[in-house]
BALOMI-630030 format. One line per 5 residues: number of its first residue (from 1); their letters; for each residue x, y, z of N, C-alpha, C. Coordinates in pm, whole numbers, plus 50000, padded with zeros to 5 digits. Atoms other than C-alpha are relative to their C-alpha. Example, Ala and Ser with C-alpha at 12.3 -4.5 7.8 and 13.67 -1.06 7.14 Angstrom:
BEGIN
1) AS) 50089,49881,50000,51230,49550,50780,50090,50120,50000  49918,49881,49994,51367,49894,50714,49923,50109,50073
//
This chain:
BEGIN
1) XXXXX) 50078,50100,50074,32648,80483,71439,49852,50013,50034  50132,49982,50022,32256,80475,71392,49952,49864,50099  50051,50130,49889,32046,80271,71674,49891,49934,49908  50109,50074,50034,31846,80014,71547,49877,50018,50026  50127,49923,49955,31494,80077,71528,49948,49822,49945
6) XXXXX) 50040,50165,49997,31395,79649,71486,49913,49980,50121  50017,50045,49881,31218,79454,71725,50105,49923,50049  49895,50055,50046,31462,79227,71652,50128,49986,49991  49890,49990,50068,31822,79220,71614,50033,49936,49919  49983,50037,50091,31952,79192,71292,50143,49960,49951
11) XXXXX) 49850,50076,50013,32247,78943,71178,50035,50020,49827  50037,50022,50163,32373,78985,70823,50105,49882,49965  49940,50104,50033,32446,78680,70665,50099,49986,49821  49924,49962,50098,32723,78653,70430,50067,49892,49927  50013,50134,50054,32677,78299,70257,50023,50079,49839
16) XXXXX) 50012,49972,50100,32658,78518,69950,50163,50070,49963  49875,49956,50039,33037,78676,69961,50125,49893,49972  49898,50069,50079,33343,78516,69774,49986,49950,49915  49966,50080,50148,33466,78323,69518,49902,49928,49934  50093,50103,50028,33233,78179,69269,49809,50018,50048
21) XXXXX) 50140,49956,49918,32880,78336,69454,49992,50120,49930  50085,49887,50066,32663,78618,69398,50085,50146,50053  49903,49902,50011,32938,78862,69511,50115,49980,50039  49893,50001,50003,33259,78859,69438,50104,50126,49994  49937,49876,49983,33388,79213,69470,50041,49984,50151
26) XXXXX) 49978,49954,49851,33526,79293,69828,49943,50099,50030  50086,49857,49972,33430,79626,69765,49904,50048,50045  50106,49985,49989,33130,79558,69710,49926,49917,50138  50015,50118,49869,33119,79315,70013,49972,50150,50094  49984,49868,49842,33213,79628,70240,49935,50063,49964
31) XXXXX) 50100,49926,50008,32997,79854,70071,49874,49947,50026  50146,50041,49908,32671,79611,70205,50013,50046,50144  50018,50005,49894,32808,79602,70530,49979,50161,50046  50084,49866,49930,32796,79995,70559,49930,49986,49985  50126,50010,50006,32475,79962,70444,49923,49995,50123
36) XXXXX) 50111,50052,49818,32361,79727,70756,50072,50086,50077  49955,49914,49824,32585,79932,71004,49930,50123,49999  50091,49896,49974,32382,80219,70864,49880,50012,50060  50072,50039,49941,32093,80067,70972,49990,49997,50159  49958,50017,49860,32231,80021,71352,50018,49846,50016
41) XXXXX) 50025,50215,49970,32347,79632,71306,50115,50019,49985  49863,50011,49995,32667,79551,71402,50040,49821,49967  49937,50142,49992,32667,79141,71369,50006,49963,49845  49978,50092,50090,32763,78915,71094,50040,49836,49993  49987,50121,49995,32762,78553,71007,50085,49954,49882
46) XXXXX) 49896,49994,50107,32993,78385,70777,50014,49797,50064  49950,50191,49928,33076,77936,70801,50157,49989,49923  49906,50064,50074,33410,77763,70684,49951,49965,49857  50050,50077,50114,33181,77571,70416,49976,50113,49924  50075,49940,50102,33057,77888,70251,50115,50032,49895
51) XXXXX) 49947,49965,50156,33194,77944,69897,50159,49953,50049  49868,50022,50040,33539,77745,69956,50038,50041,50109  49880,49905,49975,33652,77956,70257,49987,50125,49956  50001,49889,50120,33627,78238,70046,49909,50151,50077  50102,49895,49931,33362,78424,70265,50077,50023,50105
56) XXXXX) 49912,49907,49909,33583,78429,70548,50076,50074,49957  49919,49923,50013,33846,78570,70363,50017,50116,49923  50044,49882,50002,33672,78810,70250,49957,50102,50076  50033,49893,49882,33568,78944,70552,50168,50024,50057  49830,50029,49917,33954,78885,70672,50042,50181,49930
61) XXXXX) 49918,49847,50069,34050,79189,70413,49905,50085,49990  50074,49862,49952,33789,79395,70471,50011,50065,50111  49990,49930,49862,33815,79435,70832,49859,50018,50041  50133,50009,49864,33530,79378,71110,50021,50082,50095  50018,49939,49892,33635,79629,71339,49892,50045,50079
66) XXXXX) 50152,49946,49977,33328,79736,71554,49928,49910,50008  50114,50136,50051,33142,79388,71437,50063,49868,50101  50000,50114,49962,33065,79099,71572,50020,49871,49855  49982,50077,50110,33161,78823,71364,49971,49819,50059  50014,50146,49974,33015,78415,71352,50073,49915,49927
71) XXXXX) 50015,50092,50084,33129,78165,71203,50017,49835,50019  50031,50122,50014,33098,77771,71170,50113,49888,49926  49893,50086,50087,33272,77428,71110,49826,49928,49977  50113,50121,50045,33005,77192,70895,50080,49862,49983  49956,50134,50043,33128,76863,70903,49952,49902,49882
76) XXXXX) 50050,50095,50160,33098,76694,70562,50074,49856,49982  50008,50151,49983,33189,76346,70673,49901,49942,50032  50042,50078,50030,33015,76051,70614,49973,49877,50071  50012,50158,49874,32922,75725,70853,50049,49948,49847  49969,50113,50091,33118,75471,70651,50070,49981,49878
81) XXXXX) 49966,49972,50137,33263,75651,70371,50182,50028,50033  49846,49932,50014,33677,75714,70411,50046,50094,49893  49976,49880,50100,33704,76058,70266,50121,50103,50087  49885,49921,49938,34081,76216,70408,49979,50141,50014  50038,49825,50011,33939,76553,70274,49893,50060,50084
86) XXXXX) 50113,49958,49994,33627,76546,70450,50045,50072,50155  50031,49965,49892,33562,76776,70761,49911,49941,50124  50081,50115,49909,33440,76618,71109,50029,50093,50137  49979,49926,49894,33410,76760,71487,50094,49902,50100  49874,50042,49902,33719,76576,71633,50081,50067,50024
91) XXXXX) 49945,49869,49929,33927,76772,71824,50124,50021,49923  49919,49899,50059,34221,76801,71576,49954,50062,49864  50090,49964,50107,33998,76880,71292,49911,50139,50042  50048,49878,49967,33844,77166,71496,50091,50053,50024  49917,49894,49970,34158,77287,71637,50081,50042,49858
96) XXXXX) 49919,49985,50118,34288,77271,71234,49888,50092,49967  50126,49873,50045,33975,77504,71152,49955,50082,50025  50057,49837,49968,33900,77732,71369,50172,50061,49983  49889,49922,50013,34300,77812,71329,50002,50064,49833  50031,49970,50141,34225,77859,70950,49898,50133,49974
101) XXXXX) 50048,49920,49947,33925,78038,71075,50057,50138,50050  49927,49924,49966,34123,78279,71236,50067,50094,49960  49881,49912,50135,34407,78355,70965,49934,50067,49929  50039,49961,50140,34133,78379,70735,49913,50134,50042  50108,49845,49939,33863,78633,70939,50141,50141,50044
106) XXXXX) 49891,49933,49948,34217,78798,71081,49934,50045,50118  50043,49932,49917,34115,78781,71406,50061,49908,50145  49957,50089,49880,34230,78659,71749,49968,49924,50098  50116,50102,49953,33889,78526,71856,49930,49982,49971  50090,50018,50038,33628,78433,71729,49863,50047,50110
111) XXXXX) 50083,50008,49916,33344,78583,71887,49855,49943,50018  50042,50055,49999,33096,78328,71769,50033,49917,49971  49948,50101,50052,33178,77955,71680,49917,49878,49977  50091,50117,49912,32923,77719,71626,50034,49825,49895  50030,50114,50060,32925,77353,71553,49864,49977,49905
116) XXXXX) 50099,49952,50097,32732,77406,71206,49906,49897,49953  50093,50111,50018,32564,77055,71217,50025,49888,50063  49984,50145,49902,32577,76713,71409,50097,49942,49907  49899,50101,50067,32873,76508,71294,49910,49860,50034  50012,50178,49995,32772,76134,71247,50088,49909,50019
121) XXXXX) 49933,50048,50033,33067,76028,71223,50105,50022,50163  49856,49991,49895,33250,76162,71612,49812,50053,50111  50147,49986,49897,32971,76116,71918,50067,50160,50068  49990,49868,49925,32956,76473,72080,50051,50013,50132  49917,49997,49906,33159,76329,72370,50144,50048,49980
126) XXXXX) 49840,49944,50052,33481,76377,72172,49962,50146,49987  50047,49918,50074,33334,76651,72017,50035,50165,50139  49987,49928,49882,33297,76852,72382,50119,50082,50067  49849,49941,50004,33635,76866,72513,50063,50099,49929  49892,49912,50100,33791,76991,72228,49917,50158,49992
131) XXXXX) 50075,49856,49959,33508,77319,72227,50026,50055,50129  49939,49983,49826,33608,77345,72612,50137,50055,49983  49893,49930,49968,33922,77410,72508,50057,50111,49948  50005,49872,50081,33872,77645,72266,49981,50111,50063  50055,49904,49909,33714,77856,72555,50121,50036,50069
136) XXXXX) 49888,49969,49934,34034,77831,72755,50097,50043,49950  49930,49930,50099,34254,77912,72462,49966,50161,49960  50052,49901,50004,34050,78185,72435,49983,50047,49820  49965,49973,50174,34049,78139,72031,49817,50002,49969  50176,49924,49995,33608,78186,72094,49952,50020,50131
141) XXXXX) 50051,49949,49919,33415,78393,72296,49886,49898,50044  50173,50031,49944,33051,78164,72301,49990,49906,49857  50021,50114,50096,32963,77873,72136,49850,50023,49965  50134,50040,50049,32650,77818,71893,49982,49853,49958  50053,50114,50088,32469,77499,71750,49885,50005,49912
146) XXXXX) 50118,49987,50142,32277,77489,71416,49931,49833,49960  50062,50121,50047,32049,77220,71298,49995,49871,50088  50014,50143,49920,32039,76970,71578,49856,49971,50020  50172,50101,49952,31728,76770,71693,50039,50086,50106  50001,49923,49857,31613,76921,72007,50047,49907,50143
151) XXXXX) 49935,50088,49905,31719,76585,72218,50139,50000,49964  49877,49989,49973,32053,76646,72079,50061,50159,50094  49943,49904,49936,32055,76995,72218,49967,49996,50141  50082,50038,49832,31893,76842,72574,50190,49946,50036  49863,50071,49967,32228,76623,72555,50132,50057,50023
156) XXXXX) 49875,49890,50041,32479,76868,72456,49972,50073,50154  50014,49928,49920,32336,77085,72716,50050,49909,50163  50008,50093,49889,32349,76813,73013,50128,49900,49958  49807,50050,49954,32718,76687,72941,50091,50086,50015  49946,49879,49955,32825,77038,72937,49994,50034,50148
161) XXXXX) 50007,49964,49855,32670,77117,73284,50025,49894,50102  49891,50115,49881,32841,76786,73431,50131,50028,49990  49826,49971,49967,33198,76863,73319,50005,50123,50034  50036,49884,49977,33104,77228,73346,50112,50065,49923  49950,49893,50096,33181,77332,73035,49872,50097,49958
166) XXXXX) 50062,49885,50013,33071,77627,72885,49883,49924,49920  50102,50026,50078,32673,77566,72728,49970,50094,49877  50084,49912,50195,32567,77697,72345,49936,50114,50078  50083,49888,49924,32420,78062,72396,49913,50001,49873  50105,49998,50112,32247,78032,72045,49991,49866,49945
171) XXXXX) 50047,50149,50090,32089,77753,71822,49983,50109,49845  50041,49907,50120,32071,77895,71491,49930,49882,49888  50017,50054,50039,31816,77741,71257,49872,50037,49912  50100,49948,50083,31559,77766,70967,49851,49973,50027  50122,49957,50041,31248,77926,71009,49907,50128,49965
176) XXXXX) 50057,49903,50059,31010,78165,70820,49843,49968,49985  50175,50022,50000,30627,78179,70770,49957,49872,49948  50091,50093,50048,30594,77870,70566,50142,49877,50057  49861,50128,49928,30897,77654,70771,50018,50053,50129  50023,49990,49819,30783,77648,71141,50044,49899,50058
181) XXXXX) 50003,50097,49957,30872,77290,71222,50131,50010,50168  49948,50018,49925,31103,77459,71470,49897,49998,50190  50095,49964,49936,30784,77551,71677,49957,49860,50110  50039,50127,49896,30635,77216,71864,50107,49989,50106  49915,50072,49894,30951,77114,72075,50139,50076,49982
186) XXXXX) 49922,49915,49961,31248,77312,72019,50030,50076,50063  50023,49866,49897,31169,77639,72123,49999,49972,50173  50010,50016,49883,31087,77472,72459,50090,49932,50064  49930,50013,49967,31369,77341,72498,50151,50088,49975  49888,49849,50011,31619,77629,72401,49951,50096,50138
191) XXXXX) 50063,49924,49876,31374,77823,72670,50067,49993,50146  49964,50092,49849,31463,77564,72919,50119,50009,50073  49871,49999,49991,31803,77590,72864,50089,50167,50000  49959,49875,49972,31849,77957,72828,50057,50018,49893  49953,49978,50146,31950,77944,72439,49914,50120,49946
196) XXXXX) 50044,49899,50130,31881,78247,72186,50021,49888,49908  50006,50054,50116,31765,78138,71862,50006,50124,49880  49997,49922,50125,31875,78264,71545,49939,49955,49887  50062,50057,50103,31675,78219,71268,50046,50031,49881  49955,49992,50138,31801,78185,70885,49912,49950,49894
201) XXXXX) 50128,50001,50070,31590,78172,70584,49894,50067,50014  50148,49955,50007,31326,78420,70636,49954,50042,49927  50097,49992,50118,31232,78456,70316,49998,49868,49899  50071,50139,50060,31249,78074,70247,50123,50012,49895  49907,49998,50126,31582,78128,70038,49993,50047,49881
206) XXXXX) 50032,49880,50130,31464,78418,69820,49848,49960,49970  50117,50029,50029,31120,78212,69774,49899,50077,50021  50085,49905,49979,30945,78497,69876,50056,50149,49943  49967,49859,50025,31127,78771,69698,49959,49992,49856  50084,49953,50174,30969,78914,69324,50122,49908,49909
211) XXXXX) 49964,50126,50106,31252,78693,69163,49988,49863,50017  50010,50120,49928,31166,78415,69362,49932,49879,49891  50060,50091,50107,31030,78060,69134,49829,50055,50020  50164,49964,50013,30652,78108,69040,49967,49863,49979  50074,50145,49964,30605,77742,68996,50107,49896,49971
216) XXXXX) 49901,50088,49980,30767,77444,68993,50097,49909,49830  49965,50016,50150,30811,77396,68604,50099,50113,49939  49922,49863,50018,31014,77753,68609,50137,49911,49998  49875,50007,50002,31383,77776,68486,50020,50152,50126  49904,49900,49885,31624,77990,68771,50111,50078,49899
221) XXXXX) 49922,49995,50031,31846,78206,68664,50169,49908,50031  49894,50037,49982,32219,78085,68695,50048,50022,50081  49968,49918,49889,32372,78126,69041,49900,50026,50104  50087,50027,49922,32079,78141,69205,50012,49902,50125  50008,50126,49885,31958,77991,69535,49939,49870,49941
226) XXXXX) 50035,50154,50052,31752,77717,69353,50109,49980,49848  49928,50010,50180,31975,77709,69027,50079,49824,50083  49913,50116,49994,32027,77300,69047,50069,49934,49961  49892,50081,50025,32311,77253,68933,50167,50045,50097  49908,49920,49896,32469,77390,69265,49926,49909,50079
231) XXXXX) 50064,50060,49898,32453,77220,69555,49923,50061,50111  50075,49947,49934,32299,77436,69717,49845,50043,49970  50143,50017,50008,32017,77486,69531,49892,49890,49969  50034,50163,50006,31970,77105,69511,49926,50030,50163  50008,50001,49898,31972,77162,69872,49797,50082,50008
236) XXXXX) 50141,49898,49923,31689,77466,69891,49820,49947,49913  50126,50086,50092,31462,77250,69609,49941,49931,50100  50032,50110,49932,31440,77009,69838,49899,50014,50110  50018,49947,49925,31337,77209,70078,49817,50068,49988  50099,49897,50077,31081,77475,69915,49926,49994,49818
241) XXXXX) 50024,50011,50145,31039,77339,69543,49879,49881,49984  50081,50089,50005,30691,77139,69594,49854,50099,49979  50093,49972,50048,30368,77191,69459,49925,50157,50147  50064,49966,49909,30214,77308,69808,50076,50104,50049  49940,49918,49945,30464,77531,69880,49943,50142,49879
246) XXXXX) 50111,49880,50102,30334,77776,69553,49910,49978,49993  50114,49947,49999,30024,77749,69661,49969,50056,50126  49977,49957,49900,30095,77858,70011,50027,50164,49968  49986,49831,50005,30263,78167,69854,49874,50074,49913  50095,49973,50078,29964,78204,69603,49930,50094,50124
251) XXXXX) 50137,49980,49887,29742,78221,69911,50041,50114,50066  49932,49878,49870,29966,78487,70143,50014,50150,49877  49938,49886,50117,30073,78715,69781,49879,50041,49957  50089,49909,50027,29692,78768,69725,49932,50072,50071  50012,49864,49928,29606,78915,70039,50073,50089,50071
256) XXXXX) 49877,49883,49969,29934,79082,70070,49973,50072,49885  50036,49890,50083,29817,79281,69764,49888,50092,49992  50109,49931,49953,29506,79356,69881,50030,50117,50101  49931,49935,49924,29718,79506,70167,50102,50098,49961  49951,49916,50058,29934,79687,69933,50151,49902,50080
261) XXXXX) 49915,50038,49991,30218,79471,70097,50105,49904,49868  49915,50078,50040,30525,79274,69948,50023,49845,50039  49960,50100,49937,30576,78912,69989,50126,50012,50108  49840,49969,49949,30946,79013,70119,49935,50085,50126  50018,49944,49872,30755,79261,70358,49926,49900,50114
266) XXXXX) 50057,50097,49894,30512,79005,70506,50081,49921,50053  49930,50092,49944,30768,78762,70554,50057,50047,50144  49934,49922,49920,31010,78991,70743,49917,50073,50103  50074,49960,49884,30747,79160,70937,49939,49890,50105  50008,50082,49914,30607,78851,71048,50066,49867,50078
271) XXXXX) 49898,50032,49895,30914,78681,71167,50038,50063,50116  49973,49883,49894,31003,78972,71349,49852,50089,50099  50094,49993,49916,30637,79029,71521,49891,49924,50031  50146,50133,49963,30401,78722,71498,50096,49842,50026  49944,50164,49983,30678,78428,71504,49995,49961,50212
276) XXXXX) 49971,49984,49811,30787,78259,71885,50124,50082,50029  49846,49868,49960,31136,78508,71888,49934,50065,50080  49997,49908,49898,31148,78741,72157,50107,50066,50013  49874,49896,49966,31376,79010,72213,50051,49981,50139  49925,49999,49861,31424,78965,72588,50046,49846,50014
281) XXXXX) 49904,50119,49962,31567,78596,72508,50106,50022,49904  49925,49980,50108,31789,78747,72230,50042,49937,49920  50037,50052,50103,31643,78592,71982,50055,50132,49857  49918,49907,50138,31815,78746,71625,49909,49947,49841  50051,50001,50056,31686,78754,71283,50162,50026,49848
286) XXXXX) 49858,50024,50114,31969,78668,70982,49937,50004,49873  50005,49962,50111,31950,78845,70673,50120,49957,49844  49885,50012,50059,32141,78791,70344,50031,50127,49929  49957,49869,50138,32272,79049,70055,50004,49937,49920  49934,50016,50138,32249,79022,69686,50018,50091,49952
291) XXXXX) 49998,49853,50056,32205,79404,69633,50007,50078,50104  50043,49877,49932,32246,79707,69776,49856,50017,50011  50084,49978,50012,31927,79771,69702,49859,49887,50065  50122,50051,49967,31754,79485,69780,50008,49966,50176  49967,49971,49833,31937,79511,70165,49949,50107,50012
296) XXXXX) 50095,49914,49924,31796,79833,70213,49892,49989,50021  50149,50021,49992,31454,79713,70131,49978,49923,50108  49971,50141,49868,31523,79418,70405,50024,50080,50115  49967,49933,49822,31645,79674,70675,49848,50100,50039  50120,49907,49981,31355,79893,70617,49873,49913,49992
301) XXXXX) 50118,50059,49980,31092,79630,70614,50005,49925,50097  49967,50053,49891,31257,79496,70929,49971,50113,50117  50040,49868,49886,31137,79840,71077,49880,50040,50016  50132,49985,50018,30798,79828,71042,49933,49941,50084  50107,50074,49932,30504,79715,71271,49972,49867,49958
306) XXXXX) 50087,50155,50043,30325,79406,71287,49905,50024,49887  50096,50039,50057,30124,79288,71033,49848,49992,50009  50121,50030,49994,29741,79320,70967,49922,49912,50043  50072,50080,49917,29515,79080,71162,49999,49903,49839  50044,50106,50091,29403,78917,70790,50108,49943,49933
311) XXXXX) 49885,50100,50051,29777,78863,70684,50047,49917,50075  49985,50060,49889,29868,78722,71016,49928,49869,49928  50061,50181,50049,29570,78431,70934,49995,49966,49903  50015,50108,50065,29613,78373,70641,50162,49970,49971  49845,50113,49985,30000,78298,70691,50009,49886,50069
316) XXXXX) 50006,50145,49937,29878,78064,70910,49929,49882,49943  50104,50115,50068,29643,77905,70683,50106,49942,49890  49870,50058,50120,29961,77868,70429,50096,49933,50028  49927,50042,49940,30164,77728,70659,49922,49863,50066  50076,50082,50000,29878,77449,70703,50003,49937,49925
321) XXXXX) 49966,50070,50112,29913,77380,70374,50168,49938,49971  49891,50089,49999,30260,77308,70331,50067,49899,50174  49932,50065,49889,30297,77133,70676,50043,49860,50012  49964,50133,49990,30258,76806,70565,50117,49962,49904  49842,50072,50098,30584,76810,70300,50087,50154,50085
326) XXXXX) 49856,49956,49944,30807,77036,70532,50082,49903,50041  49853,50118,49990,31135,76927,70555,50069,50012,50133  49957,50022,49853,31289,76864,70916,50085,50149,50019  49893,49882,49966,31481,77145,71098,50173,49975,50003  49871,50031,49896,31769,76954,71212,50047,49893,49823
331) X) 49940,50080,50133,32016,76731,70937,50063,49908,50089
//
């Protein structure tokens, strides 16, 4: 296999495989992942919530041999709402999911698992145990946490090292040149604690790629990350679909042309050499697929130097501008 030539290590994220999403072939599923293993990347990410299920079990019949594989429970319960169907981090609701998990990746451990968002609904005392015992079962290697506040990951961390259970080795969470809000107080407390951070979104949910919206009056195609009549791109509107945010990219896309660069390259280059990541805290960098084509462009602009001194400032000057309508890190 081919060594990575990144600063970076690179995760590929696979929110986009199964039923109903932007690929539904298997084939074509496994033909990305040679792709990235051509590259020298062996990890992959994958949740319960994505497409139904459907993404694990697509990776299940492909086969991960060689790979690292993540994946996630999201709890989609409710403070107050009695929904039988809904998902929650109580301990038979995790031990019913990561066993589902399991059948569905075909695998006998999970070698990532993370609690994919704060339940509201089960305090992270219950919540504990039951991950503790997952470790002793041996059904995951290493726990992650996505989207928490940084006093929930102070907490998490400091009821773990009283019962002396095992602590999160990653936080995985969104940021890219114009969605830093993980910057002020997180980071320094992942530091503290000895967490890698994985970052998702670094191109802002395609918002920085040539099909990306051009303004906020634009139709999406169908399927799309913003296409709102998906919840998910309800979700990434919410997020990235404000005035200040296309004029942020206005500002970075005209002296990335002056530079002969790509929005898609600036992004990716300057996650991977001007953000706070570091390679010696193994800090990772999570990619998606919609093309062959447009993953190779992503592995190969993930191999490139830092960025020009004048794109550098003025990503920072765009990231000034949208600071006052970014949307929180944590849910």
């Amino acid at each position: 296999m081919a060594q990575s030539k990144t600063q970076l290590p690179v995760i590929l994220g696979t929110m986009t495989f199964g039923e109903n999403s932007r690929i539904t072939d298997p084939e074509e599923c496994k033909r990305l992942i040679e792709i990235f293993k051509s590259y020298g990347h062996t990890e992959l990410d994958t949740a319960r919530v994505y497409n139904s299920g459907t993404s694990e079990i697509y990776l299940g019949k492909i086969g991960t041999s060689g790979l690292t594989v993540a994946t996630k429970l999201y709890p989609t319960a409710k403070p107050g709402v009695n929904n039988p169907t809904a998902t929650n981090h109580t301990p038979e609701c995790i031990n019913k999911e990561v066993s589902i998990s399991l059948t569905s990746l075909n695998l006998q451990s999970i070698d990532l698992w993370y609690l994919h968002a704060p339940d509201h609904t089960t305090d992270i005392t219950i919540t504990l145990p039951a991950v503790n015992d997952l470790f002793t079962s041996n059904k995951i290697k290493a726990l992650g946490i996505s989207n928490y506040k940084s006093w929930e990951v102070a907490r998490i961390c400091e009821i773990s090292k009283a019962k002396g259970y095992q602590l999160p080795k990653v936080y995985q969470g969104v940021y890219n040149v114009i969605h830093r809000e993980v910057e002020p107080e997180l980071f320094s407390v992942l530091r503290h604690y000895g967490i890698s951070f994985y970052a998702y979104n670094p191109l802002a949910g395609g918002f920085f790629t040539a099909t990306g919206p051009k303004s906020v009056d634009e139709d999406v195609e169908s399927g799309t990350r913003f296409d709102n009549t998906k919840i998910q791109g309800q979700m990434y509107r919410a997020r990235y679909w404000k005035e200040s945010y296309f004029t942020a990219r206005s500002i970075i896309e005209e002296v990335a042309n002056k530079h002969g660069l790509t929005l898609v390259e600036v992004a990716l280059r300057w996650i991977n050499h001007h953000s706070l990541m570091k390679k010696e805290n193994e800090d990772k960098v999570i990619i998606g697929a919609s093309s062959e084509k447009h993953l190779r462009e992503n592995c190969e602009d993930l191999e490139k130097g830092p960025l020009p001194e004048e794109v550098v400032e003025v990503c920072a000057k765009a990231w000034a501008v949208v600071k006052p309508d970014c949307e929180t890190y944590w849910r």
